[in-house]
matplotlib code that plots the C-alpha trace (Angstrom):
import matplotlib.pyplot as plt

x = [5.0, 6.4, 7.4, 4.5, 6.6, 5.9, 1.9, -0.2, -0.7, -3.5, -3.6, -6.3, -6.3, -9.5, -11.5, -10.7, -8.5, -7.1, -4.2, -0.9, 2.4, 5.3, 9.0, 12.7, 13.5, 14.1, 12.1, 9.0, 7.9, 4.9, 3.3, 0.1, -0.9, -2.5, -5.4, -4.4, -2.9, 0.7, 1.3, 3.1, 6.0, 6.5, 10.2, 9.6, 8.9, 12.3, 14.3, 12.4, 12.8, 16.9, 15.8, 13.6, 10.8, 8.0, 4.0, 1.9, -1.9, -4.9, -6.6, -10.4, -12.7, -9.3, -8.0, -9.1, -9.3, -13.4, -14.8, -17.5, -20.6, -20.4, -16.9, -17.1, -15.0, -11.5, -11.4, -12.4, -9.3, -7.1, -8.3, -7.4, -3.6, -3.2, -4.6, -2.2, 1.0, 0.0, 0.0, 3.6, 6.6, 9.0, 8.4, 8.6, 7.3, 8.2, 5.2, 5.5, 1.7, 2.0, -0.8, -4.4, -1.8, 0.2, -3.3, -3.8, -0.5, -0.5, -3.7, -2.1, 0.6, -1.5, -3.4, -0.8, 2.9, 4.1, 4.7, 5.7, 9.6, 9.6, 7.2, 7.6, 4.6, 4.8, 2.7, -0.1, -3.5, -5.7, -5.7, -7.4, -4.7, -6.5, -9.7, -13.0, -13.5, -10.3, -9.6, -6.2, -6.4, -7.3, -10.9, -10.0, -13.7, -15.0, -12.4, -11.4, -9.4, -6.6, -5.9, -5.9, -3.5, -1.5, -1.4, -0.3, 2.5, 5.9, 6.2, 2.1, 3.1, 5.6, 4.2, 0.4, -1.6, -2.5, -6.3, -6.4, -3.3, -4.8, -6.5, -9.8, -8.4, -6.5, -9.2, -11.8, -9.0, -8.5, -12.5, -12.6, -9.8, -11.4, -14.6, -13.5, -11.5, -14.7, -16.7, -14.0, -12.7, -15.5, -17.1, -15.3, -12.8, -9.8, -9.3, -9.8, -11.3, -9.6, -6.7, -4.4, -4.9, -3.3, -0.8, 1.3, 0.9, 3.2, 6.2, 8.2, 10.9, 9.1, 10.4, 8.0, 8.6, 7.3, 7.2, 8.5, 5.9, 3.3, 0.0, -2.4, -1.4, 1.3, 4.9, 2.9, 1.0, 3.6, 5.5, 2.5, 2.0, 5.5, 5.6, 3.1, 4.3, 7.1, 10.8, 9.4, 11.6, 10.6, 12.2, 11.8, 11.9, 12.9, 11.1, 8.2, 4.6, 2.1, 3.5, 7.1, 6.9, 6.4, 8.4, 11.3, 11.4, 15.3, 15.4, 12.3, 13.6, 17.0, 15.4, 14.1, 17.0, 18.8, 16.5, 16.1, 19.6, 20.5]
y = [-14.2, -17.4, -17.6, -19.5, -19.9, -18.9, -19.8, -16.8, -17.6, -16.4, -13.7, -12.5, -8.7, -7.3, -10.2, -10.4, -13.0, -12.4, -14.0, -12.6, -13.0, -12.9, -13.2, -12.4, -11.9, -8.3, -4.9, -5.4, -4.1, -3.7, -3.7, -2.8, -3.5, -1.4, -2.4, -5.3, -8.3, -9.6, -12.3, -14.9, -15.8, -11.5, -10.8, -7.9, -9.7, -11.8, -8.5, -6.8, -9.5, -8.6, -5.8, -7.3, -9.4, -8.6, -9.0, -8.1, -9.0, -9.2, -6.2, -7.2, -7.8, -8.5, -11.8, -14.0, -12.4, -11.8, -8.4, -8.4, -6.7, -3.4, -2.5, -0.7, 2.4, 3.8, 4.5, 0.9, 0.1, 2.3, 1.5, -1.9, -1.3, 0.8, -1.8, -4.6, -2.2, -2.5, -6.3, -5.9, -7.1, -4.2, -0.9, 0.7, -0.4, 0.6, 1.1, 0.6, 1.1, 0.7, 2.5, 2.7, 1.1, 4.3, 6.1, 4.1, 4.1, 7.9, 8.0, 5.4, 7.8, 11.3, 9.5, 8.0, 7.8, 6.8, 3.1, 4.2, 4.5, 5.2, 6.1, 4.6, 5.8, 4.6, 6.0, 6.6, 8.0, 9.4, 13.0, 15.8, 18.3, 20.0, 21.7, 19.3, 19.2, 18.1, 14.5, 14.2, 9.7, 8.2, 6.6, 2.5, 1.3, 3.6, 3.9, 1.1, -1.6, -0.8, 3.0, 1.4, -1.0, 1.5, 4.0, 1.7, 0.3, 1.0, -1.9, -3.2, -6.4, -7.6, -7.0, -6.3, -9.6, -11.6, -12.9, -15.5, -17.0, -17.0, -19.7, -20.0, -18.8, -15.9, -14.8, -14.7, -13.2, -10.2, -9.5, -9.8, -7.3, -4.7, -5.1, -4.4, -1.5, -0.7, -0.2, 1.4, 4.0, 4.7, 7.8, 9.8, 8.6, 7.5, 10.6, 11.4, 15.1, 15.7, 14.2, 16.6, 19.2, 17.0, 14.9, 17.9, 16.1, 13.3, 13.7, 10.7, 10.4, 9.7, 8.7, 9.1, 6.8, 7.3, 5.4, 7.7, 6.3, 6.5, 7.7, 6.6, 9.1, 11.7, 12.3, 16.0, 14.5, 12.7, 15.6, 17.9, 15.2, 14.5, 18.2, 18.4, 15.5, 17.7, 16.8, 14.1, 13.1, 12.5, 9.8, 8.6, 5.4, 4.6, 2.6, 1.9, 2.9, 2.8, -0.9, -0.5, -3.1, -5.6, -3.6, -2.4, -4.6, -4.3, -0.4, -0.3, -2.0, -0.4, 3.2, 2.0, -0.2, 3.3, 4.8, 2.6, 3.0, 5.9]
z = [15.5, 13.8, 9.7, 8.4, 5.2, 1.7, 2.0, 3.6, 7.0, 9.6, 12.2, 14.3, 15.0, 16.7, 16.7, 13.2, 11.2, 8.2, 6.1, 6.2, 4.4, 6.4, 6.0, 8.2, 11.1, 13.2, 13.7, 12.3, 8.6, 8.3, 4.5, 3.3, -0.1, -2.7, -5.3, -4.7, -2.6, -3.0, -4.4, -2.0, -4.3, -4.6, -5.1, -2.8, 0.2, 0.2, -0.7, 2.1, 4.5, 4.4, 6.5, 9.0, 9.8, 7.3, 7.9, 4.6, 5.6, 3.0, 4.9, 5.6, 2.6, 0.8, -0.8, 1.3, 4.8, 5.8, 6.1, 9.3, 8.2, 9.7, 8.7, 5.0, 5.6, 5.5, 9.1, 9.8, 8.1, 9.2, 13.0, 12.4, 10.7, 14.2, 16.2, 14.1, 15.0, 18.5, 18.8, 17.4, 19.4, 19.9, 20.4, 16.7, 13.7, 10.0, 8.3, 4.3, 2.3, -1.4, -3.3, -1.6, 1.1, 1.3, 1.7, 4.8, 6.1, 5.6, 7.6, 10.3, 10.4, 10.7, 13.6, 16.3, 15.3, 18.5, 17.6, 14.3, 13.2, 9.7, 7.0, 3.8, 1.5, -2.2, -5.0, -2.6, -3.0, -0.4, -0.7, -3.3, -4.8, -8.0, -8.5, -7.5, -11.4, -12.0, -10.9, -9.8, -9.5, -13.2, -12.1, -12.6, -12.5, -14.8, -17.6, -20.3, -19.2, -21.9, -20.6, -16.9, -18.4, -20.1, -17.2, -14.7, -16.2, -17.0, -19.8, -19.6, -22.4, -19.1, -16.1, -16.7, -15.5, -17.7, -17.2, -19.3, -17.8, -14.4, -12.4, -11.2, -7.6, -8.7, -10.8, -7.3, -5.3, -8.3, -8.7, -4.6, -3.7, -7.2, -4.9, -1.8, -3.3, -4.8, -1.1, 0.5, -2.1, -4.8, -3.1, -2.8, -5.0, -3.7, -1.1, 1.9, 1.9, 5.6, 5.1, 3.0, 6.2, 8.7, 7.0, 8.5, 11.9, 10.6, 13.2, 11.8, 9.0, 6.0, 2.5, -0.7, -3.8, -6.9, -10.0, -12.7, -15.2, -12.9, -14.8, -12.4, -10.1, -11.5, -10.7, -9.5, -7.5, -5.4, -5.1, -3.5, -1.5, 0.1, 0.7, 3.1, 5.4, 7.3, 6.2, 4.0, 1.1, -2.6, -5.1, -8.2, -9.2, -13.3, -15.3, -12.6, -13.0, -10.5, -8.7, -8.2, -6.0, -9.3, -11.9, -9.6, -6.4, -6.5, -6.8, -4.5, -1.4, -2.3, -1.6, 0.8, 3.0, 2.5, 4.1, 6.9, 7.7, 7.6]

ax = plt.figure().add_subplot(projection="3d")
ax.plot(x, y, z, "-o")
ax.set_aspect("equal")
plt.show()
């Protein structure tokens, strides 16, 4: 796989082609996005890219990679990360999933870890941990776009987008990655009701990160989480909320090259 630059390039992973990101050279880093796609000029991606050769695709129905008509699920998406690791040079990948990301890098994980080095799961969703009446993942479609804001942000009036800023195109790409989110997470919401049972069959180092003002998903969350993924570590990241990867990219990839090396 070639650098395509600073533009999103194209890859074609089981019949399908989506854009992709990539930057570096090295071991491959794979990184999955969470609600939604990264942004191309992303400070995280050229801090990242110190550590190897990074690939971040628009997963299908995202930004502006297609979605074929009969794939609508979780699994279809977590089939095709698994299928994208394969098509990998090397043997190993490390697999980094931000967010609804983590969820599916989680499930990668829980499914075949063979070409899997390292785990890298930050703020993720994906499983149930509280009572089914209490929701454990603030609900993003249903409640007002100012607690959203509030909740998933360390300092909102900085990082927070800012709609009326954006461009025609970055407006389509926002409203089409909140709709594909939409199909594959609203029911039910943002978990996988299997998934908390087997993350136990994880059999790779893992490291958690968490944005310490994470209010989307809890600092408790994150830690019930890490502790069922065997010999997985939990960290905190200051002054983060739910997107680390925009508020922190420094600390973030920090954690995480320390992790990589170790």
């Amino acid at each position: 796989m070639t650098d395509t630059g600073r533009e999103a390039g194209r890859l074609t992973v089981a019949g399908i082609e989506i854009e992709a990101l990539r930057r570096g050279e090295g071991r491959p880093i794979v990184l999955l996005h969470g609600f939604q796609t990264l942004d191309p000029e992303a400070r995280v991606l050229d801090l990242l890219a110190r550590h190897g050769a990074v690939l971040a695709p628009s997963l299908p129905g995202f930004g502006r990679s297609p979605r074929p008509d009969d794939f609508d699920t979780v699994a279809d998406l977590v089939h095709f990360v698994l299928a994208l690791i394969d098509e990998l040079p090397g043997e190993r990948a490390i697999l980094v999933g931000l967010s609804f990301g983590g969820w599916l890098a989680a499930e990668a994980a829980v499914k075949c870890c063979h070409r899997i080095d390292r785990l890298v799961l930050v703020d993720p969703v994906g499983i149930k941990i509280g009572p089914p009446d209490q929701p454990d993942i603030l609900d993003i479609f249903n409640r007002s776009p100012d607690e959203v804001r509030a909740k998933s942000w360390h300092d909102p009036d900085r990082f927070a987008p800012d709609f009326d800023e954006m461009s025609d195109e970055a407006l389509i790409v926002h409203a089409r990655n909140r709709e594909a989110l939409c199909r594959y997470a609203w029911h039910p919401y943002m978990y996988d009701p299997q998934l908390k049972r087997w993350l136990a069959r994880i059999g790779v180092p893992t490291l958690v990160l968490w944005g310490e003002s994470d209010r989307i998903v809890t600092q408790d969350y994150g830690r019930a989480y890490s502790a069922l993924i065997p010999g997985a570590r939990f960290e905190l990241i200051a002054r983060a909320g739910h997107h680390p990867e925009i508020e922190q990219p420094e600390a973030l990839v920090a954690r995480i090259a320390a992790f990589l090396h170790q």
